[in-house]
MISEFI-196490 format. One record per residue: z, y, x of N, C-alpha, C, CB in turn; residue in one letter. Coordinates in steps of 0.05 Angstrom, whole numbers, padded with zeros to 5 digits, always signed. Atoms other than C-alpha are relative to their C-alpha. Glycine has a CB too. Layout:
% residues N
ZYXZYXZYXZYXA ...
% end
This chain:
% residues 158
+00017-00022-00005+01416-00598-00580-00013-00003+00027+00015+00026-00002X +00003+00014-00018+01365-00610-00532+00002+00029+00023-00027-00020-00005X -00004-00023-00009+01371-00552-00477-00028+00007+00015+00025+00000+00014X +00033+00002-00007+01308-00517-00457+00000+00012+00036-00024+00027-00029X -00004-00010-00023+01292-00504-00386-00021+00027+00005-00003-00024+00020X +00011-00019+00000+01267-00434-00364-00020+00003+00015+00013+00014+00003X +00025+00005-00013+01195-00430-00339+00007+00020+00014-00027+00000-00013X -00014-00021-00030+01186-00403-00276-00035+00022+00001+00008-00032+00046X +00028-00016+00007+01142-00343-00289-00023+00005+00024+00009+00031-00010X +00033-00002-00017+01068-00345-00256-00009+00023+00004-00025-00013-00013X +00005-00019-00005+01052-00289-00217-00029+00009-00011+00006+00001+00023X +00019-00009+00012+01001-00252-00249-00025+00003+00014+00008+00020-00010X +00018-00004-00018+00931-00244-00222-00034-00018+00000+00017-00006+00023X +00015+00019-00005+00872-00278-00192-00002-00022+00020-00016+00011+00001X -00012+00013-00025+00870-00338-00149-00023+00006+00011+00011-00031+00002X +00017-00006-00019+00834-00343-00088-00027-00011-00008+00010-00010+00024X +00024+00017+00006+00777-00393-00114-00011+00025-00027+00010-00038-00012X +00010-00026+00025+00768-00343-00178-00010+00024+00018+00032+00015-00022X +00012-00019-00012+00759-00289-00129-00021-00001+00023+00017+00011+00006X +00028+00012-00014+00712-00332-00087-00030+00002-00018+00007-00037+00005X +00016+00003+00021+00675-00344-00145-00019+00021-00008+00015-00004-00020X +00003-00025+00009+00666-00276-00165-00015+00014+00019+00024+00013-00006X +00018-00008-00027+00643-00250-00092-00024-00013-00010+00011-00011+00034X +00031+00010-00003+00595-00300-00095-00031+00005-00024+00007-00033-00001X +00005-00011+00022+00566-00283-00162-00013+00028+00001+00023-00001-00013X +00014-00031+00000+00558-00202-00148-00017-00011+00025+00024+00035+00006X +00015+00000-00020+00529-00224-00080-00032-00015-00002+00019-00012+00021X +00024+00008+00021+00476-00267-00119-00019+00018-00003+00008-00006-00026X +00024-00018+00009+00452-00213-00154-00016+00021+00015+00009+00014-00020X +00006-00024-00010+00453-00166-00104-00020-00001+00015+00018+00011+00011X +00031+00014-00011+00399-00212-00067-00021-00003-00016+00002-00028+00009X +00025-00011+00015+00363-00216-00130-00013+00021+00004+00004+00005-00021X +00007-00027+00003+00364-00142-00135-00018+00016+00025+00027+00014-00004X +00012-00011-00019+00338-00126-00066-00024-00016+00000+00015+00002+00024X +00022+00016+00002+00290-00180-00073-00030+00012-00020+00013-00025-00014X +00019-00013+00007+00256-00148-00132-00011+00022+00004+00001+00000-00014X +00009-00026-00005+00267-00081-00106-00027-00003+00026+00029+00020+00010X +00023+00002-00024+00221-00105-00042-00035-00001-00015+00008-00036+00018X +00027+00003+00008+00166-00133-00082-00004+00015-00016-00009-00022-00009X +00008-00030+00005+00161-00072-00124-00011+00007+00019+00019+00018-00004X +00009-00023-00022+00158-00024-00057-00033-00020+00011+00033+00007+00034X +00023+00009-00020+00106-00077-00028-00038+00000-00024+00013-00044+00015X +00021-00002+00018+00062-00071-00096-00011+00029-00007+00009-00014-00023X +00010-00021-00006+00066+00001-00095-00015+00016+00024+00015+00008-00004X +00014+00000-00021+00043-00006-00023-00033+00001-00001+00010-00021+00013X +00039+00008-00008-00021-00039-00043-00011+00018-00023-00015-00043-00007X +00014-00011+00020-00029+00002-00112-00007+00027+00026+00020+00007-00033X +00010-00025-00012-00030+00072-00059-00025-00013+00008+00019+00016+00025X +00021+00012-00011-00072+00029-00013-00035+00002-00022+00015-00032+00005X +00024+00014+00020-00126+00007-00069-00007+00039-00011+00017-00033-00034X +00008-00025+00018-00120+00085-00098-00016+00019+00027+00033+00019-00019X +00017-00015-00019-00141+00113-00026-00027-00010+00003+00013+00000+00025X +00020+00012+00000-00194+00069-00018-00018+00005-00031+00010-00026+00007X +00015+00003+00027-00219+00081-00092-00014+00040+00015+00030-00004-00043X +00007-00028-00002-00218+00165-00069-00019+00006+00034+00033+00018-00003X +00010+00004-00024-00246+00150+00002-00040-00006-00010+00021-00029+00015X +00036+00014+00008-00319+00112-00037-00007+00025-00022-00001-00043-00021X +00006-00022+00012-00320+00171-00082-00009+00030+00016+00024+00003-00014X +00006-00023-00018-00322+00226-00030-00023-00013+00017+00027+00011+00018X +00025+00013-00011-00373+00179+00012-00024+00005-00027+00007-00037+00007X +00020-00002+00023-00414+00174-00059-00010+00034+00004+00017-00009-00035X +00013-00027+00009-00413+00245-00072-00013+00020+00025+00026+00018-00016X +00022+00000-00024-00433+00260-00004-00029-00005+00004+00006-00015+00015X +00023+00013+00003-00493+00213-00004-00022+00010-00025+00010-00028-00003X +00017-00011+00030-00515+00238-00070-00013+00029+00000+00023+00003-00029X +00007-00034-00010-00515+00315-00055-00014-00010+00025+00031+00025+00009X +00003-00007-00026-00528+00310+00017-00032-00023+00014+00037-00007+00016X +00025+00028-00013-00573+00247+00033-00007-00001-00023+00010-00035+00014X +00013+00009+00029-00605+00249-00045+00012-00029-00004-00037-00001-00001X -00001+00037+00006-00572+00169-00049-00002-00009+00017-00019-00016-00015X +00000+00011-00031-00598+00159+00025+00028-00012+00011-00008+00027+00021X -00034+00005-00015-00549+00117+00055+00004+00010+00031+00008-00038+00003X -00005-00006-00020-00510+00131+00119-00013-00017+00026+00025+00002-00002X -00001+00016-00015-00532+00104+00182+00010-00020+00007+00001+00006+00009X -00018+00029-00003-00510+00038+00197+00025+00008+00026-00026-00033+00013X -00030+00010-00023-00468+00043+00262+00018+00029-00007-00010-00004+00048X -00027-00022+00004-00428+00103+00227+00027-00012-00011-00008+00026-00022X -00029+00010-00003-00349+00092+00239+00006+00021-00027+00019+00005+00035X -00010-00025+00018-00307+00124+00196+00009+00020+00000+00012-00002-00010X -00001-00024-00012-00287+00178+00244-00014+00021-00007-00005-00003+00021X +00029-00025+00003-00359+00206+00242-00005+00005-00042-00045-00024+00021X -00001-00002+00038-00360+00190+00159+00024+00033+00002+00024-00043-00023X -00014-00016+00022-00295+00236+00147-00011+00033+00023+00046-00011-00007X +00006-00019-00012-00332+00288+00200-00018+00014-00022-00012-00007+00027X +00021-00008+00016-00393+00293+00156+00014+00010-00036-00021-00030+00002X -00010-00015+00022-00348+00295+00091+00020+00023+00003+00012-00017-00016X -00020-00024-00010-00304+00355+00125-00015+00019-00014+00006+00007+00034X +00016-00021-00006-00365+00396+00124-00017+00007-00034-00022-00012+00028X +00004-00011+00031-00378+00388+00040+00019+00007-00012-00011-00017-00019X -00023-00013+00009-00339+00422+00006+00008-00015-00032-00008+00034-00001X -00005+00019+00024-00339+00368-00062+00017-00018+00021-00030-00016-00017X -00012+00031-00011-00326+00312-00016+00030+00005+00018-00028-00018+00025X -00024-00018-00014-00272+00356+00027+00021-00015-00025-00005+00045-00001X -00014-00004+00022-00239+00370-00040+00015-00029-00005-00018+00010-00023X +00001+00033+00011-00238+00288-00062+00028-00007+00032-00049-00024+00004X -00019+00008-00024-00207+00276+00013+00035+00014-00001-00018+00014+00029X -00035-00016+00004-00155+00328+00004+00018-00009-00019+00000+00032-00009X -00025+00007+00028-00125+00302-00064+00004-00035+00015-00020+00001-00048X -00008+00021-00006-00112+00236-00018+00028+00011+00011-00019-00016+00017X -00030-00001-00002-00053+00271+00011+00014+00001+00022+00011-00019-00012X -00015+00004-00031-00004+00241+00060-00014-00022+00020+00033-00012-00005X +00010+00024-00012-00057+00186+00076-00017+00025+00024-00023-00027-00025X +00029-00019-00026-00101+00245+00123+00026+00014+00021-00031+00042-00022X -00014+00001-00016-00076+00251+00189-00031+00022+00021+00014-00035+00005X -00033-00018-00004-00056+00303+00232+00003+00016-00024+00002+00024+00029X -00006-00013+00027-00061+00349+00171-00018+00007-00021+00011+00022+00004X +00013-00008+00025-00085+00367+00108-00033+00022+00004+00028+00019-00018X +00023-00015-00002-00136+00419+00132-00014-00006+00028+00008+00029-00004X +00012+00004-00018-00156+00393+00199+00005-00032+00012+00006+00022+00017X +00005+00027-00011-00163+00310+00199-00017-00014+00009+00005-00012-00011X +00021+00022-00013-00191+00264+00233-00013-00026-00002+00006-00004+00017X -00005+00028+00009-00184+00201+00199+00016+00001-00020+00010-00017+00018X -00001+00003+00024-00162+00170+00135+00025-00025+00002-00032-00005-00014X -00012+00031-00009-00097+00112+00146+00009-00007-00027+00027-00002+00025X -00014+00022+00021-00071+00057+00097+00028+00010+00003-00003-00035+00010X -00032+00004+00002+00001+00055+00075+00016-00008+00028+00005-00026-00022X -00028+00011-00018+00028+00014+00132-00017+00025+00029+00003-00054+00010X +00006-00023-00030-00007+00077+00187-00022-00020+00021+00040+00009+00025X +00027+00012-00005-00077+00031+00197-00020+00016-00006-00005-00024-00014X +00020-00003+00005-00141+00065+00207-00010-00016-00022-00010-00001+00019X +00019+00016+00020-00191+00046+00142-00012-00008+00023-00019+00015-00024X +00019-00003-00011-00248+00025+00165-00025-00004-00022+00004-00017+00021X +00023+00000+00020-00326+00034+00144-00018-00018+00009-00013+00026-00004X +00015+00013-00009-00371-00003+00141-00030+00003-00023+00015-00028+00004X +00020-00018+00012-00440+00041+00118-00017-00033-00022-00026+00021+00033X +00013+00016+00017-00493+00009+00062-00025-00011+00027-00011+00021-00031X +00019+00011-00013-00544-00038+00093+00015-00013+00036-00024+00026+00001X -00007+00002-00027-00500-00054+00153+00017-00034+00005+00021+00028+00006X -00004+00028+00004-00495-00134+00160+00032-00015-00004-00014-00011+00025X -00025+00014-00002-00416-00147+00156+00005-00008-00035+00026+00024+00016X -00005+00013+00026-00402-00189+00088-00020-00005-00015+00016+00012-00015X +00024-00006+00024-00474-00187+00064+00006+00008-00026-00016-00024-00007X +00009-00020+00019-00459-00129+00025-00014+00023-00007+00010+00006-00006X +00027-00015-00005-00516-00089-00002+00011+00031-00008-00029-00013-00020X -00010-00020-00006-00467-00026-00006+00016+00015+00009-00002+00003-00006X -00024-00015-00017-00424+00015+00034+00023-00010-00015+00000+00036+00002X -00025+00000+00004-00350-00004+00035+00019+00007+00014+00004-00015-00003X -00020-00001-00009-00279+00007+00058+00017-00018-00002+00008+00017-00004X -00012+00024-00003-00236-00041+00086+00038+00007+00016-00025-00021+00023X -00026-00018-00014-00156-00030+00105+00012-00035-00002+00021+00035-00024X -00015+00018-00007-00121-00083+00142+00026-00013-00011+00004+00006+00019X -00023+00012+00002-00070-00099+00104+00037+00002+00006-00010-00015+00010X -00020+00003-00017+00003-00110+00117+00006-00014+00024+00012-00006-00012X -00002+00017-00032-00001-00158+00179-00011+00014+00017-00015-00028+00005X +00011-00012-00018-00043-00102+00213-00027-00005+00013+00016-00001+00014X +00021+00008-00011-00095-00149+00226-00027+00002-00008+00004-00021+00003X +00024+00004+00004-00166-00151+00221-00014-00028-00008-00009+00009+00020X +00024+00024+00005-00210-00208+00175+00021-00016-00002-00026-00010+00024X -00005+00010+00015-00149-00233+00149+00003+00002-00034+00010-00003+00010X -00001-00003+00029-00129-00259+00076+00012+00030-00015+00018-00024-00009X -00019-00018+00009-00089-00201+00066-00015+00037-00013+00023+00001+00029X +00014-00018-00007-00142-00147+00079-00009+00013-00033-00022-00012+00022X -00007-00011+00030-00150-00100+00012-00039+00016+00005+00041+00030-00005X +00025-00029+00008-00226-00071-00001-00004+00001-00017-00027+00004+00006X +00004-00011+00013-00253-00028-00030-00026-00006-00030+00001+00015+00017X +00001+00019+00015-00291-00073-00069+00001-00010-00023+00007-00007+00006X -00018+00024+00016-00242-00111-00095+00020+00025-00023+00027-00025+00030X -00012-00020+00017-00215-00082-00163+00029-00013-00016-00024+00010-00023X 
% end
């Protein structure tokens, strides 16, 4: 009879490499996960961006149309003096107001019109030599902040 010897019972569990493993694994995803959550937030950045700028050339339009018959704005008008002149219609007001949290200091008494990242737009009236374009646009810097780079989002551009 052969005699059997008694195993020596294996503590139950995980080892350390299994639980290396495993860290490493959730920590993976969790870089995925913030990864996509970024480029989401930075695409909803440019969709607000692109939707202010869409409600910004609308309130200029309907301005110009009522107010100047189609006449365009003077060339060296900023966009300061633009959202002065659309304060004072009460269509183009209206159009400005449903932009929101982009009008700065407040809702009923702004001064200016900013992008997502807290950048002045800027204008640049019809007939006024920057891009040889033959009609008024809006231009918002972007995320780098800068001016006349790639990044820069107009109004434009659909």
């Amino acid at each position: 009879m052969t005699q059997r010897t008694p195993r020596t019972k294996r503590a139950s569990g995980f080892t350390i490499v299994e639980l290396l493993v495993i860290i490493s694994v959730i920590l993976i995803l969790i870089g995925i996960g913030v990864a996509l959550m970024r480029s989401a937030m930075e695409r909803g950045t440019h969709s607000e961006t692109r939707a202010t700028l869409a409600k910004l050339e609308t309130a200029e339009r309907v301005y110009r149309d009522s107010v100047l018959e189609g006449r365009p704005l003077p060339t060296n008008t900023n966009i300061r003096q633009l959202i002065e002149r659309l304060k004072q219609h009460p269509e183009a007001r209206q159009v400005l107001e449903s932009i929101g949290d982009g009008l700065h200091p407040s809702r009923t008494d702004f001064t200016t019109v900013r992008d997502a990242w807290d950048r002045e737009f800027r204008y640049f009236p019809q007939g006024s030599a920057d891009l040889n374009r033959t009609e008024s646009f809006f231009v918002s810097d972007g995320p780098d902040r800068r001016s006349n780079t790639n990044d820069d989002i107009y109004s434009f551009e659909r």
